[in-house]
Backbone as XML, in Angstrom:
<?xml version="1.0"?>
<chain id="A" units="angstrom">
  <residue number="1" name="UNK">
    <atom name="N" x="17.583" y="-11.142" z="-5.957"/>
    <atom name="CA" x="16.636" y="-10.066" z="-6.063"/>
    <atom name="C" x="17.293" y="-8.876" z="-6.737"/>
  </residue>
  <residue number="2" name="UNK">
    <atom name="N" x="16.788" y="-8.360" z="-7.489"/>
    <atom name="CA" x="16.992" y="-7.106" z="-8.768"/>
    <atom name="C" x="16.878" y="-5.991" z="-7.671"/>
  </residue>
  <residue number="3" name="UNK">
    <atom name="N" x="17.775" y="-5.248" z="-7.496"/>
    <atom name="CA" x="17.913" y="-3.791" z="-6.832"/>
    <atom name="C" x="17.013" y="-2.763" z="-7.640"/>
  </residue>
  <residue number="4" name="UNK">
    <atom name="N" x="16.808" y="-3.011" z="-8.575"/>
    <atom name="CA" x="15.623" y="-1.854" z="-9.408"/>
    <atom name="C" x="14.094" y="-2.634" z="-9.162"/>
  </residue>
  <residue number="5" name="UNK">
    <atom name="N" x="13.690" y="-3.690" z="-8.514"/>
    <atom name="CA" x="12.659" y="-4.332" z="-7.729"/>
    <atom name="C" x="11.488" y="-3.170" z="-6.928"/>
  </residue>
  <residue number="6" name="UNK">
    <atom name="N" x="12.805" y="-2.464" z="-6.026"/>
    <atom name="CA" x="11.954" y="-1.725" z="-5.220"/>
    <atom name="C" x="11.492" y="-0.295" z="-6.103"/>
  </residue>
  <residue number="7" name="UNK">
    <atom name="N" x="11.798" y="-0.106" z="-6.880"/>
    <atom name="CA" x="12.098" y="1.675" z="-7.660"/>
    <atom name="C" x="10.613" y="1.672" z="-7.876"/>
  </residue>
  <residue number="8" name="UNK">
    <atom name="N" x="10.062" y="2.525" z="-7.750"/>
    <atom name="CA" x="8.735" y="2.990" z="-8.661"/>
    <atom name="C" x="8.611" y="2.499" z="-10.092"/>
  </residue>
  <residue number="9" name="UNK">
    <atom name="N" x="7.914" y="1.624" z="-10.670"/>
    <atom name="CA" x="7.642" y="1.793" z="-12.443"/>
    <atom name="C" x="7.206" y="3.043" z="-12.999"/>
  </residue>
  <residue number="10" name="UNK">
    <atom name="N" x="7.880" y="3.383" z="-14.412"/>
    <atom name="CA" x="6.787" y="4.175" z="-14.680"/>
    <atom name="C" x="5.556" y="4.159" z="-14.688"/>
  </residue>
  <residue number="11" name="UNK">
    <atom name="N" x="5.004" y="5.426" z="-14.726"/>
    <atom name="CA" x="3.300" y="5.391" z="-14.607"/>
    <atom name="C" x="3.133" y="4.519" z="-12.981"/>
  </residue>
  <residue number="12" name="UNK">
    <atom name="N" x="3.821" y="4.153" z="-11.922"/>
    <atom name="CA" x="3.123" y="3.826" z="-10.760"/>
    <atom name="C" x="2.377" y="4.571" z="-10.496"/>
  </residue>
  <residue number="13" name="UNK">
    <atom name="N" x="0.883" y="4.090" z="-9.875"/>
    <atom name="CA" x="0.093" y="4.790" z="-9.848"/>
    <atom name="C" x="0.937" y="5.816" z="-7.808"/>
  </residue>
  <residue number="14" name="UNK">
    <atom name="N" x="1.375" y="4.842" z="-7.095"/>
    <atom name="CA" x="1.668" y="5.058" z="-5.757"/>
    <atom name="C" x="2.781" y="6.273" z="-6.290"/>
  </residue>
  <residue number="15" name="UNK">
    <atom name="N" x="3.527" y="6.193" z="-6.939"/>
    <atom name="CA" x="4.464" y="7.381" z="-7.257"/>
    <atom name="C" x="3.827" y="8.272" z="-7.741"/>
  </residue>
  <residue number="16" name="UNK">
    <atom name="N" x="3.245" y="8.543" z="-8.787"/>
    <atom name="CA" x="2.361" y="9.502" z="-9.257"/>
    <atom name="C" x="1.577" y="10.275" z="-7.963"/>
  </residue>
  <residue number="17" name="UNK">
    <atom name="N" x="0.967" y="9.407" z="-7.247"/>
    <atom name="CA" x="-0.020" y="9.894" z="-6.054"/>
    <atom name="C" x="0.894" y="10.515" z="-4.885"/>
  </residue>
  <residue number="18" name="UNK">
    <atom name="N" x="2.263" y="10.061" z="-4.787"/>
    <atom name="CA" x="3.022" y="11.011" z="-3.890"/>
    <atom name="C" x="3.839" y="12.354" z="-4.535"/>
  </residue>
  <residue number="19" name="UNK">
    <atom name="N" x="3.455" y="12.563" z="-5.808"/>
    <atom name="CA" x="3.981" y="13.700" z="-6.510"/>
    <atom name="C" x="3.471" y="14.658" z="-6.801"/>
  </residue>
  <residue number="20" name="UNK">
    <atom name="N" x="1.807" y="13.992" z="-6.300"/>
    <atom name="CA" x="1.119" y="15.281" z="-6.605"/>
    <atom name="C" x="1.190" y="16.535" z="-6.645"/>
  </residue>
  <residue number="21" name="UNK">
    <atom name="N" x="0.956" y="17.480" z="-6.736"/>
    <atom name="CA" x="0.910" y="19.043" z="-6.093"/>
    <atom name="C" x="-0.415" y="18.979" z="-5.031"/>
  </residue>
  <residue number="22" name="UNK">
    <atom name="N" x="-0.039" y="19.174" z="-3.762"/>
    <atom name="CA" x="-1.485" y="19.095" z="-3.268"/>
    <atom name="C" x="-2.028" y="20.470" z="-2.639"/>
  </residue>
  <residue number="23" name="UNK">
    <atom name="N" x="-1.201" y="21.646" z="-3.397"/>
    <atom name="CA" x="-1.350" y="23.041" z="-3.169"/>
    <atom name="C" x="-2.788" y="23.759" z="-3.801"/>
  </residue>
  <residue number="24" name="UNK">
    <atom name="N" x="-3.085" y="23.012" z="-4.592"/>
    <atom name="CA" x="-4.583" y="23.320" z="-5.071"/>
    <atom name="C" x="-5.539" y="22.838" z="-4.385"/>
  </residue>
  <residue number="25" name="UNK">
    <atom name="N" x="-5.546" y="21.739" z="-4.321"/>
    <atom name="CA" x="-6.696" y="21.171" z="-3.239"/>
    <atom name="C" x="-7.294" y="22.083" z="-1.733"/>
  </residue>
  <residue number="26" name="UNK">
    <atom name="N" x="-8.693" y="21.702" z="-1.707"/>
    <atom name="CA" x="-9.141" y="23.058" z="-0.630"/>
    <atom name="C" x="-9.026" y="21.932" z="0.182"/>
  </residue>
  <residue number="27" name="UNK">
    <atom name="N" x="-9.520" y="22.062" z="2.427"/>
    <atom name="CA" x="-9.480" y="21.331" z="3.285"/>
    <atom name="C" x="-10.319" y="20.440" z="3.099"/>
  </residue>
  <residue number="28" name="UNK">
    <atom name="N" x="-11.268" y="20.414" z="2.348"/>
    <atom name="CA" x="-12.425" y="19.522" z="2.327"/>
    <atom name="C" x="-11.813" y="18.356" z="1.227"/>
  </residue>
  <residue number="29" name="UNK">
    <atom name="N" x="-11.095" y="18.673" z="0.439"/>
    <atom name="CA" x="-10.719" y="17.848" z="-0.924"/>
    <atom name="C" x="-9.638" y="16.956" z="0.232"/>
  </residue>
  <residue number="30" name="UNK">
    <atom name="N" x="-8.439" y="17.958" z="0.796"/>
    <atom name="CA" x="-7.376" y="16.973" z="1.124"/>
    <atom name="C" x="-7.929" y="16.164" z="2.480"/>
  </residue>
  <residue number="31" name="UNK">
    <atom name="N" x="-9.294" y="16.338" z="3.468"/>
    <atom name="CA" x="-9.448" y="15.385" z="4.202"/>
    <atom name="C" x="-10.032" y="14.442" z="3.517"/>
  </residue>
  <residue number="32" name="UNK">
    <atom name="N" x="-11.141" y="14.453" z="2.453"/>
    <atom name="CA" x="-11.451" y="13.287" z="1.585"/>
    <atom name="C" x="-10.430" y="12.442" z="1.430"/>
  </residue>
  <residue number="33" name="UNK">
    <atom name="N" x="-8.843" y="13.277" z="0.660"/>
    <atom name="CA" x="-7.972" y="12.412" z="0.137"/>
    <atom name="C" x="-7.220" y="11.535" z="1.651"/>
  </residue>
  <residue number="34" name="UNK">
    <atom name="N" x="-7.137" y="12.390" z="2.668"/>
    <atom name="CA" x="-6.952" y="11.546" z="3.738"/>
    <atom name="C" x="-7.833" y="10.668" z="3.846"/>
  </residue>
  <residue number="35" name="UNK">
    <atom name="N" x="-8.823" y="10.369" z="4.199"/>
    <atom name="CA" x="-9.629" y="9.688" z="4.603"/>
    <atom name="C" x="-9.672" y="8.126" z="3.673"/>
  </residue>
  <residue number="36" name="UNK">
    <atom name="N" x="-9.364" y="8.661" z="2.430"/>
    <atom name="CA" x="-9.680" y="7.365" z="1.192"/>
    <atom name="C" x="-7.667" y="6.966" z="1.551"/>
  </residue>
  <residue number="37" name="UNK">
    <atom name="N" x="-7.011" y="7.456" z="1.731"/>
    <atom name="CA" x="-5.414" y="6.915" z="1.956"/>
    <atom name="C" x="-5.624" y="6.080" z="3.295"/>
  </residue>
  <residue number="38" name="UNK">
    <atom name="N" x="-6.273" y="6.203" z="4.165"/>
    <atom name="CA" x="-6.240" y="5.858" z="5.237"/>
    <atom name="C" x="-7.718" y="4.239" z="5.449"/>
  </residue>
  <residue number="39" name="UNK">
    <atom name="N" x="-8.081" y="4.696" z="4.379"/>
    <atom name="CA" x="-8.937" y="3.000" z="3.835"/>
    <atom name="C" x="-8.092" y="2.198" z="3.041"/>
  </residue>
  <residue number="40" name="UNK">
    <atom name="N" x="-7.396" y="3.145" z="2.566"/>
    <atom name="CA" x="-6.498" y="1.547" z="1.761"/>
    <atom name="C" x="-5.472" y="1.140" z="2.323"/>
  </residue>
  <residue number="41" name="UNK">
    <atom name="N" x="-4.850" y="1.906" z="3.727"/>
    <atom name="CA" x="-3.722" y="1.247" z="4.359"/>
    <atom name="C" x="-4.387" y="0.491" z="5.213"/>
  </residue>
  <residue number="42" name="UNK">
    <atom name="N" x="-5.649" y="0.611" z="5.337"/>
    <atom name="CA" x="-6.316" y="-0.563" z="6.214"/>
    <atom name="C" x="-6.124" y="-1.794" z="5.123"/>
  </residue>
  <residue number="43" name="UNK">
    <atom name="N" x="-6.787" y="-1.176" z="4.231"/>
    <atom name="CA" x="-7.036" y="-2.596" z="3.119"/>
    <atom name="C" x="-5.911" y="-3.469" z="2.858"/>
  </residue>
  <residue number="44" name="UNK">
    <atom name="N" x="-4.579" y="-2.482" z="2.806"/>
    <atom name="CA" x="-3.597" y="-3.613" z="2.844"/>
    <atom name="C" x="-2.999" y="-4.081" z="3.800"/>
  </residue>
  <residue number="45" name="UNK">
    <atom name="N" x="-3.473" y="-3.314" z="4.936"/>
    <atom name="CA" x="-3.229" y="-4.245" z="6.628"/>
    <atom name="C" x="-3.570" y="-5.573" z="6.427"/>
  </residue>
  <residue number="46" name="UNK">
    <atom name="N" x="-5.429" y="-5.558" z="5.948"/>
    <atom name="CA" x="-5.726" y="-6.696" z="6.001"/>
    <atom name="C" x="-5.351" y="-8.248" z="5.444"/>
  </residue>
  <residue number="47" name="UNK">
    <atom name="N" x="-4.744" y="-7.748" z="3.660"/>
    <atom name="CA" x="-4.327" y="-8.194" z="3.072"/>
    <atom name="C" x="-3.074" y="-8.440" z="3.641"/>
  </residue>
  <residue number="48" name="UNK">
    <atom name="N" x="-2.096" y="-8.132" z="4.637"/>
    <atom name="CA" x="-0.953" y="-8.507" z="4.750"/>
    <atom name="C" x="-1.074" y="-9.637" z="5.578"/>
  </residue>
  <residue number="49" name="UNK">
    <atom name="N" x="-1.749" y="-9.133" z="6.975"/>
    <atom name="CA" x="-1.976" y="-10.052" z="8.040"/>
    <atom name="C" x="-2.647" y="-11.645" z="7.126"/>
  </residue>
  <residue number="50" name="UNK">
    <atom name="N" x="-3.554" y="-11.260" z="5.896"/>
    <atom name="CA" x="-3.832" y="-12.867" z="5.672"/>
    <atom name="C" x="-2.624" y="-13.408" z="5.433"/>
  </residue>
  <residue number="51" name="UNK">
    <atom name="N" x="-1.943" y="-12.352" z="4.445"/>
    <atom name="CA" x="-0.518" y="-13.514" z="4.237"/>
    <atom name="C" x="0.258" y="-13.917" z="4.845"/>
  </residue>
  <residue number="52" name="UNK">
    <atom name="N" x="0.554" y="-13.638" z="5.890"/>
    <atom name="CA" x="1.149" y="-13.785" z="7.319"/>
    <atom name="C" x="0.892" y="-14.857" z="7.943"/>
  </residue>
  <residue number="53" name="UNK">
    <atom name="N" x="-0.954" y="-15.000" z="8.067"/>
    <atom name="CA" x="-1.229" y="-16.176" z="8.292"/>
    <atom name="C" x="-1.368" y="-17.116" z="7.692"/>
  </residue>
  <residue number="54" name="UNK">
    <atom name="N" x="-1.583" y="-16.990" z="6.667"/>
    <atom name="CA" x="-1.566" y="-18.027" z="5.253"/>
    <atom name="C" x="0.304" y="-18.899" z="5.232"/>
  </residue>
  <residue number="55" name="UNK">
    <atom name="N" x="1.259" y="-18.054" z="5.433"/>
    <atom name="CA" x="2.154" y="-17.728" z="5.647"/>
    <atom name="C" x="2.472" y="-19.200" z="6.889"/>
  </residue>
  <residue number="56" name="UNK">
    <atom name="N" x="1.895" y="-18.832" z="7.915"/>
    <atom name="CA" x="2.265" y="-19.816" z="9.078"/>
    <atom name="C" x="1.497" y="-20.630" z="9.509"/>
  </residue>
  <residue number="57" name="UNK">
    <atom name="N" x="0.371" y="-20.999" z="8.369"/>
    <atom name="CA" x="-0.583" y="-22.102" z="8.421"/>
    <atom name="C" x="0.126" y="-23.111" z="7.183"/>
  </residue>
  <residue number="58" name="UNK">
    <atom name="N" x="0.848" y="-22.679" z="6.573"/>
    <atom name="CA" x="2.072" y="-23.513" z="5.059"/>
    <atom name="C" x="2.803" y="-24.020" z="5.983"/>
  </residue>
  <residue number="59" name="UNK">
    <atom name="N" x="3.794" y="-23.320" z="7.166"/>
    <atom name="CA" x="5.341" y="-23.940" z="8.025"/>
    <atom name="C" x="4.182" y="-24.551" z="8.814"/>
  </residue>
  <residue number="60" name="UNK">
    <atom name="N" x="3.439" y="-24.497" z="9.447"/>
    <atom name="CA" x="2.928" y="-24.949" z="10.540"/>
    <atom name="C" x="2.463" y="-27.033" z="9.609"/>
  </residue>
  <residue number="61" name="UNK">
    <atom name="N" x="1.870" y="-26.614" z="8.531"/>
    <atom name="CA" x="1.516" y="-27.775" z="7.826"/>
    <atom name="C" x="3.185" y="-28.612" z="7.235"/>
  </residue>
  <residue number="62" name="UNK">
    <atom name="N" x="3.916" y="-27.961" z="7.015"/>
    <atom name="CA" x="5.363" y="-28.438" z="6.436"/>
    <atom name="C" x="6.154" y="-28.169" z="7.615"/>
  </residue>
  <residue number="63" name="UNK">
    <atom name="N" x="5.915" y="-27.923" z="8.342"/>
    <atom name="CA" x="6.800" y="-28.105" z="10.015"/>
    <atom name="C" x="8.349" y="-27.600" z="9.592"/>
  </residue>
  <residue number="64" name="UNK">
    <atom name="N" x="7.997" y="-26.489" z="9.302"/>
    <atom name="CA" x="9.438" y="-25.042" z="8.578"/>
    <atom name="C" x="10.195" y="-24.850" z="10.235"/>
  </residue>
</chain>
């Protein structure tokens, strides 16, 4: 595994979005932006847990 794997790419959109300035934004803008950050860490909850199980339905079938 390549140690520059984990680094941000340029243009990541996830790096870009933690660099923001979020000193402009009024309370109403940054709970929106909470609110939509906090749907996509669901979204990739969900997405993880399938692979997880996807994950131990493969060893469970190949007896890992």
């Amino acid at each position: 595994m390549d140690s520059d794997e984990n680094l941000p790419r340029p243009g990541d959109p996830l790096a870009l979005l933690v660099k923001q300035d979020l000193d402009p934004l009024s309370v109403a803008e940054l709970e929106a932006r909470v609110a939509t950050l906090e749907g996509e860490i669901a979204r990739v909850n969900r997405h993880k847990q399938r692979a997880v199980n996807h994950r131990a339905i493969a060893d469970e079938l190949f007896k890992r």
